[in-house]
C-alpha positions as CSV (number, residue, x, y, z in Angstrom):
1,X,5.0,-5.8,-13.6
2,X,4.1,-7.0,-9.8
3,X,5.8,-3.4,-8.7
4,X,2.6,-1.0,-7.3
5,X,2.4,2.3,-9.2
6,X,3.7,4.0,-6.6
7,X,6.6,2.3,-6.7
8,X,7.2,2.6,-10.3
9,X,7.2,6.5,-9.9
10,X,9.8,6.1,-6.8
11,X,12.0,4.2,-9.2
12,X,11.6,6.4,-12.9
13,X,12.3,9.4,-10.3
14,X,15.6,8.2,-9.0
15,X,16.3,6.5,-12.0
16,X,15.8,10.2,-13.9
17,X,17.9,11.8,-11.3
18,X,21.5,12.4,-12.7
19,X,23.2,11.8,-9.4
20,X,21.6,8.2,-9.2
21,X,23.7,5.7,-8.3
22,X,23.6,1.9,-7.3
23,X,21.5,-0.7,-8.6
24,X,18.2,-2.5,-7.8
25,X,18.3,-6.2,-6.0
26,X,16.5,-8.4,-4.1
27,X,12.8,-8.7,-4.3
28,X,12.0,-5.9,-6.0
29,X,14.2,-6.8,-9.0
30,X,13.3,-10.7,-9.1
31,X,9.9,-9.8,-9.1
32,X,10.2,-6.8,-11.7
33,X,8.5,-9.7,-14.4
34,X,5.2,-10.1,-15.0
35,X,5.4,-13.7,-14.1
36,X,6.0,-13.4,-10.6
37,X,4.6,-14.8,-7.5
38,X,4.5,-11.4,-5.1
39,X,4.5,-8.3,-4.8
40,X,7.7,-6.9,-2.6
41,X,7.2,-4.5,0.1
42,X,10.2,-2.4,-0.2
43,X,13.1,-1.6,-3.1
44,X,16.4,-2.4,-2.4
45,X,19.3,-0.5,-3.9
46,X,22.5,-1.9,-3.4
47,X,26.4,-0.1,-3.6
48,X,29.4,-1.3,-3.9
49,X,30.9,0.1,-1.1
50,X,29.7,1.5,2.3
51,X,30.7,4.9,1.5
52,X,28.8,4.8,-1.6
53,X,25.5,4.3,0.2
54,X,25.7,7.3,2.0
55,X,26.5,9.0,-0.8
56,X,23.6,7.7,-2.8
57,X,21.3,7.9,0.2
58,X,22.0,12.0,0.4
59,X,21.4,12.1,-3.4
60,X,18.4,10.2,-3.3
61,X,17.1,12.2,-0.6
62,X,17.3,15.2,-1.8
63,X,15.5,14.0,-5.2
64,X,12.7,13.1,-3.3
65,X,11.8,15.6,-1.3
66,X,12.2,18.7,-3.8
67,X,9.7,16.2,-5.9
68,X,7.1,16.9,-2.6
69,X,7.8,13.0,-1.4
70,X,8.0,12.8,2.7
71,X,11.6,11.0,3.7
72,X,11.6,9.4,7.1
73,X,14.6,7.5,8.0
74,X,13.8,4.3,10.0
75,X,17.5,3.1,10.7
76,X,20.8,4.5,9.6
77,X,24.6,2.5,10.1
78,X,27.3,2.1,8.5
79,X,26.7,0.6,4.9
80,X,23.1,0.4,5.6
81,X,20.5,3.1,5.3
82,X,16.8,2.6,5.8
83,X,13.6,5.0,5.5
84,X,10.2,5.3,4.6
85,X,9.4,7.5,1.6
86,X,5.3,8.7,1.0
87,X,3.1,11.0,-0.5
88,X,-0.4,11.5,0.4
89,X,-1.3,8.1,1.2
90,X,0.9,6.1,-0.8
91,X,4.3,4.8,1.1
92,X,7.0,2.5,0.6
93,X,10.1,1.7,2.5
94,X,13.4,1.9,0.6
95,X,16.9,0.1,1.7
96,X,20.3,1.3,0.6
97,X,22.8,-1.3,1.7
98,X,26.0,-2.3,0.9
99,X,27.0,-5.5,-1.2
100,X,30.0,-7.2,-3.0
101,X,30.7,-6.4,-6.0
102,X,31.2,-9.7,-7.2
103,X,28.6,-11.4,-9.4
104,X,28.3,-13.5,-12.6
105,X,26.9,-10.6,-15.0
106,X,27.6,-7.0,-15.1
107,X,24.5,-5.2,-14.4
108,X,21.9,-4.4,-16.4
109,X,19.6,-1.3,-17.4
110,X,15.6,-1.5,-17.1
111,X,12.8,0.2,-18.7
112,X,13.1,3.6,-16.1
113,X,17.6,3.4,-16.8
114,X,17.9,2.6,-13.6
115,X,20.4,-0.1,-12.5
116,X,19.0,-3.7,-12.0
117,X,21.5,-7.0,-10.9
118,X,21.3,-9.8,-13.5
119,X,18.7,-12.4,-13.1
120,X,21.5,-14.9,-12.5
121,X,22.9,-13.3,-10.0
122,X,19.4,-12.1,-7.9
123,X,18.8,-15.8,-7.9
124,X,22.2,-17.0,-6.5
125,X,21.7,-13.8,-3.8
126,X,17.6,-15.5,-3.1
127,X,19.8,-19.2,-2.0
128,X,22.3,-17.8,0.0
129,X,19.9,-15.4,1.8
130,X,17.7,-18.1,2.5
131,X,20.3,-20.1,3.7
132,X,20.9,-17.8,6.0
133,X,17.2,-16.8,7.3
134,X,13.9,-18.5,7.2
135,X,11.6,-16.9,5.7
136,X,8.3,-17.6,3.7
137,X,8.5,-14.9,1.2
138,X,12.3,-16.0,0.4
139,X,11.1,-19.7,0.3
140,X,8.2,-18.6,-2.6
141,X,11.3,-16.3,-4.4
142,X,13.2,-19.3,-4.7
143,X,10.9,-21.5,-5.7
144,X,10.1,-18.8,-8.8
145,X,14.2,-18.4,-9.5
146,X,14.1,-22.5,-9.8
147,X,11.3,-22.4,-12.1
148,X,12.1,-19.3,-14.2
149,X,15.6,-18.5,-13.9
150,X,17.6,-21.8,-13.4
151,X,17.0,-24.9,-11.3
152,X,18.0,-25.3,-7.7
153,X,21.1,-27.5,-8.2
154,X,22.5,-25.3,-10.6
155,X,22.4,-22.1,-8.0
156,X,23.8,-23.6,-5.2
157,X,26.6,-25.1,-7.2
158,X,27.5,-21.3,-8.3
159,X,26.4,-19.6,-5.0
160,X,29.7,-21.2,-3.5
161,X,31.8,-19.0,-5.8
162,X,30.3,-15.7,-4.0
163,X,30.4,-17.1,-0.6
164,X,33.5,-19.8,0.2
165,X,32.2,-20.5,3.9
166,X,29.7,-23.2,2.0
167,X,30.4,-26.4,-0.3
168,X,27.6,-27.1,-2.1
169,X,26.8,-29.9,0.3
170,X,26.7,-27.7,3.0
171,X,24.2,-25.2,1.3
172,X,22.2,-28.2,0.5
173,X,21.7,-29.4,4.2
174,X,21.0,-25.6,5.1
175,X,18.1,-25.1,2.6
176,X,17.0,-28.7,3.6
177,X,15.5,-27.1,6.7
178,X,13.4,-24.6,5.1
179,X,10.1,-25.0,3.4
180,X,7.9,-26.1,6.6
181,X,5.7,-22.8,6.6
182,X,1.9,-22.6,7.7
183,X,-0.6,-21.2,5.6
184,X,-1.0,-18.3,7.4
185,X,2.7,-17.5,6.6
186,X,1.5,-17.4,3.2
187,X,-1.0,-15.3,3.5
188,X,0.6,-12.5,5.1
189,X,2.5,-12.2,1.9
190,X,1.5,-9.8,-0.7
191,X,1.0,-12.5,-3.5
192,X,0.5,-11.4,-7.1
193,X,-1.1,-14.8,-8.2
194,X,-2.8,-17.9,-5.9
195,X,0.2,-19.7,-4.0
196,X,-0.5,-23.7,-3.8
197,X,1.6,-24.5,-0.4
198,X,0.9,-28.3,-0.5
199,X,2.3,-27.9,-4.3
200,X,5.1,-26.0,-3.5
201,X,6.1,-27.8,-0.7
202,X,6.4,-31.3,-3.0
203,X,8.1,-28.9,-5.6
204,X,10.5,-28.1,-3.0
205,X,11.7,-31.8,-1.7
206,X,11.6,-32.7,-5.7
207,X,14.1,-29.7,-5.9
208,X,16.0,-30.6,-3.1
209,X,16.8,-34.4,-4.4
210,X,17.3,-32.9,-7.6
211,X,19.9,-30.8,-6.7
212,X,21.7,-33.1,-4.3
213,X,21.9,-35.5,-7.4
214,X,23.4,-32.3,-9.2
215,X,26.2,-31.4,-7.4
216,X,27.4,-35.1,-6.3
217,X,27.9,-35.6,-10.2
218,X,29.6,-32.4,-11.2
219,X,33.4,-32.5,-11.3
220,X,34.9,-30.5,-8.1
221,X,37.4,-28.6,-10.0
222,X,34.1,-26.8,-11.5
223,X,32.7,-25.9,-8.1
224,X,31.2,-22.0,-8.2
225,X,30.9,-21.9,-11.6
226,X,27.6,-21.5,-13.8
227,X,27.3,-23.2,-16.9
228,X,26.6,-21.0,-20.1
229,X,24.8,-22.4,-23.6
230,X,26.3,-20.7,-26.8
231,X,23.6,-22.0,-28.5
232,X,20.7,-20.9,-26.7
233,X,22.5,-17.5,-25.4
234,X,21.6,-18.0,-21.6
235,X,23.0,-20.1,-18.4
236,X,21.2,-23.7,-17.6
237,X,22.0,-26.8,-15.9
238,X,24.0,-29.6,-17.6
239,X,22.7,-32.8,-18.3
240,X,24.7,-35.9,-16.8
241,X,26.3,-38.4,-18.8
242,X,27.4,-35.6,-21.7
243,X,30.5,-33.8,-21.5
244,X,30.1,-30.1,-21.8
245,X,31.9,-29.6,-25.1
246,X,29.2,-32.1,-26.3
247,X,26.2,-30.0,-25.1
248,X,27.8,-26.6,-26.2
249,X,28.1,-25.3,-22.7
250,X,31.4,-23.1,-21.3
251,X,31.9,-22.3,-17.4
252,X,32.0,-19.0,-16.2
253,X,33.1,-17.9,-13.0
254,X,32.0,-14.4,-11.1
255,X,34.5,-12.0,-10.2
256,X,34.0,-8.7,-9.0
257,X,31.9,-6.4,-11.0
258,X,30.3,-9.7,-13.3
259,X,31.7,-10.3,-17.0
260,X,29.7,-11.0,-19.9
261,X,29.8,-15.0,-21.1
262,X,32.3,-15.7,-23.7
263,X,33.2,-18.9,-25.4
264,X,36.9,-19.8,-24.1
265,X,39.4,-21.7,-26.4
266,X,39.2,-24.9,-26.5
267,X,42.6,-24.8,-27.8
268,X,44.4,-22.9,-24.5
């Protein structure tokens, strides 16, 4: 698990707590497998409303500190709480922020009982937030989501559904400009296994074509959606030229608070 020790007894603490609330998302969560790329600097709890991150945020506190950690809060608005928590010599920063409620899955439980968003749905997050910043350690997130969680076309197609403002086209010609980052970039990162860049970067225009292939075949009236195989009990991307009764796949679109797949009737 590329989390640092000190991090695991941050999260089985609040996790153990019986006022914790929210769930873990963003880095910390995509990289909670043993498979990942980096290490993440921080954990990132998200709530489902602003007032619930105060809330969690006075809860959490207070668990801390009566367990002898040191709390000091770096920035503090509305919906968005950040501090650095340490003992000794050991630190981390911790985010509580607020996000939609609306995703693909409900959430799900990890190995402390904490509250971690569905892989599905920490990928869609990883394209829309690199859309919207360019970053390198989002660009090598990404590039782990389209390898282990589900290929590039197939995220952006769905990452529409949480955020309107983009067709899939649109998202497209956004990512298009990232991916031009210098080594030393890389190497700032906190990188659990060697990074390739040259690699990556190929990897990344073959995703890019790949996708743009994608969503200029899928049917618009499916726009937003992810595509679910009853078969193989998990989401992928469909294959053209099939229809997808044919390869055993169902839509499924988010809405807030995630639903569990279901096969719909093929009758109604």
């Amino acid at each position: 698990m590329p989390l640092t020790g000190f991090q695991q007894e941050v999260l089985a603490r609040l996790a153990r707590s019986s006022g914790a609330a929210g769930y873990l998302a963003e880095g910390t969560a995509l990289h909670s497998a043993p498979t990942s790329y980096r290490f993440s600097d921080d954990l990132d709890f998200f709530h489902d409303s602003i007032e619930a991150v105060a809330e969690s945020f006075t809860r959490d506190n207070s668990v801390l500190e009566e367990a002898g950690y040191r709390v000091e809060v770096l920035l503090s608005q509305p919906g968005f709480i950040r501090a650095l928590v340490a003992v000794e010599d050991q630190a981390t920063r911790i985010d509580w922020a607020h996000d939609s409620a609306w995703r693909f899955m409900p959430l799900v439980q990890d190995a402390t009982g904490g509250l971690v968003l569905h892989e599905v749905d920490l990928a869609i997050n990883k394209v829309l937030t690199l859309a919207g910043r360019n970053e390198a350690r989002d660009f090598v997130d990404i590039l782990y989501a389209h390898e282990h969680v589900l290929p590039l076309g197939a995220m952006v197609w769905a990452a529409v559904g949480k955020d309107p403002g983009f067709t899939p086209a649109s998202l497209l010609e956004q990512l298009k400009r990232r991916g031009r980052y210098q080594p030393g970039e890389i190497a700032r990162l906190a990188l659990a296994r060697p990074f390739d860049l040259a690699a990556a970067k190929a990897a990344w225009r073959t995703a890019l074509l790949d996708a743009e292939r994608f969503v200029r075949e899928r049917p618009h009236e499916e726009v937003g959606c992810l595509y679910y195989s009853t078969s193989r009990d998990c989401f992928v991307a469909p294959s053209p030229g099939h229809s997808l009764q044919e390869q055993g796949l169902v839509t499924q679109f988010g809405q807030p608070g995630g639903i569990l797949p279901r096969v719909a009737d093929p009758a109604s």
